[in-house]
N, C-alpha and C positions, 0 to 999 in steps of 0.2 A: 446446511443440513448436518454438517458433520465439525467435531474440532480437527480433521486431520485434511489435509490438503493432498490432491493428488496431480502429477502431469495430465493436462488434456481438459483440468476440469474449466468449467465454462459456468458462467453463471452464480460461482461462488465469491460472497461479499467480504472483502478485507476490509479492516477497521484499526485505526490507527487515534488512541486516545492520547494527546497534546496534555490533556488537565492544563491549557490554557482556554481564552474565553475566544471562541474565533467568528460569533456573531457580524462582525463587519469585516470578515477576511475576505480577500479576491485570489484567483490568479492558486487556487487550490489543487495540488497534485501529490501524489506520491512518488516518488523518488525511487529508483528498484533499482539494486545491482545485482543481478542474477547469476547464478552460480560455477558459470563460465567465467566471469567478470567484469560483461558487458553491461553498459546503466543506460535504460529508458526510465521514462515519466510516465504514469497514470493518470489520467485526466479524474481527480477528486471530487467530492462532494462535503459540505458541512453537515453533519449530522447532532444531533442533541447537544448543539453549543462550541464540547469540544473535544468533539472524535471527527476524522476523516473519515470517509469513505468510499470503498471505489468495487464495482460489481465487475470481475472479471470476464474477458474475451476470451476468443478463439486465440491457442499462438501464444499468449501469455506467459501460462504457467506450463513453459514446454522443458523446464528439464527438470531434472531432483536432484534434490540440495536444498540448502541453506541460501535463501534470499535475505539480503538486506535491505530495508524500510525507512525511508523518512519522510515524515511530516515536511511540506513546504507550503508555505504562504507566504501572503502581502497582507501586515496590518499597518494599515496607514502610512507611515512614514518608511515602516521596518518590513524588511523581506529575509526569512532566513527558513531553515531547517530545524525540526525538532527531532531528540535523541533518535536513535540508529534500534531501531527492534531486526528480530531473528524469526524466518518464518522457515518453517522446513518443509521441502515438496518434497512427497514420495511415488516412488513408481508403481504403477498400480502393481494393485496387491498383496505390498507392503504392509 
């Protein structure tokens, strides 16, 4: 709904464009190191080719700051990480 991201929200879709081809990729997550320091996984989606994507939960997006982002897949032989994006949560009403 919105480009600004808030703690608590739920149901807001992250998108993470590769500009590679990820049609036969597996094993699709985002990578998040949350602004404490701590990194879990997002369980991903392929979207139009070659963007991720992943629809937020409960818990989530539970602090503000500056999260860190990466693409991860499996293409066939090769399993790695794509570049490091910046996502900034605010506290409501920021």
């Amino acid at each position: 709904m919105a480009n600004k991201y808030y703690v608590g929200d739920i149901g807001t879709e992250i998108v993470l464009d590769t500009k590679v081809d990820l049609t036969d990729g597996t094993d699709a997550k985002i990578k998040v190191k949350k602004p404490d320091g701590n990194a879990v996984e997002w369980d991903a989606s392929i979207k139009d080719t070659t963007r991720l994507s992943h629809v937020t939960a409960a818990d989530e997006l539970d602090q503000a700051g500056t999260y860190l982002l990466q693409a991860s897949i499996t293409l066939g032989s090769w399993k790695g990480r794509g570049e490091t994006a910046y996502m900034r949560v605010y506290e409501e009403f920021e």
